[in-house]
N, C-alpha and C positions, 0 to 999 in steps of 0.2 A: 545748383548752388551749394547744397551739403556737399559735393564730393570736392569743390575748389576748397569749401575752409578745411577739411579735411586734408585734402592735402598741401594748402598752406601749413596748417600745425601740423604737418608730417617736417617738412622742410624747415620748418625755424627747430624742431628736434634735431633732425640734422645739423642744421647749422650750429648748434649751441654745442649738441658733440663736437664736433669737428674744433670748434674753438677750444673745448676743453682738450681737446686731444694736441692742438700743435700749443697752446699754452705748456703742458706738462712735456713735448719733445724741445721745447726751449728751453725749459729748465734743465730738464736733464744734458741737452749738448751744449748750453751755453756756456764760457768759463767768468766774464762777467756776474755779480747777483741781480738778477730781477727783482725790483721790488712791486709792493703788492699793489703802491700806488701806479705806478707805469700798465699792470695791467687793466685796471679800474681805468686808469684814461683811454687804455685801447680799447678796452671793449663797450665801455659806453660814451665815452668824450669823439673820440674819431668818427663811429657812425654817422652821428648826428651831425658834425661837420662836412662830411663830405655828403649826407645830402643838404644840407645848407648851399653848401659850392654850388652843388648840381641846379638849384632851384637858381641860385644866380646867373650862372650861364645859360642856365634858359631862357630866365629874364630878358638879359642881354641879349640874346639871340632874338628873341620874336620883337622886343623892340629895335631894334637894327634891321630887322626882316621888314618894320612897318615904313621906317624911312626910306626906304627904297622904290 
């Protein structure tokens, strides 16, 4: 069990680099300004929607799967 949260919290490290890494290659190649609220909503408003989606269509899915 120690070695999964482990490497859970290796990978949300990752992850978070990684975000901070194409955040700063956007600002630099974009010719548009980024502003700072656009990336607050990407980085915490979008997750959170798209698993919301995801729990909907699964919803969907297994009750559609039970009418059948």
């Amino acid at each position: 069990m120690a070695f999964s949260t482990v490497e859970s919290e290796r990978r949300e490290e990752d992850d978070e680099s990684d975000r901070h890494k194409f955040e700063r290659l956007v600002q630099e190649k974009i010719d548009l300004p980024t502003s700072d609220n656009g990336l607050y909503l990407a980085r915490t408003v979008a997750p959170v929607l798209t698993k919301a989606l995801a729990e909907v269509i699964q919803l969907n899915f297994s009750t559609f799967c039970t009418f059948q």
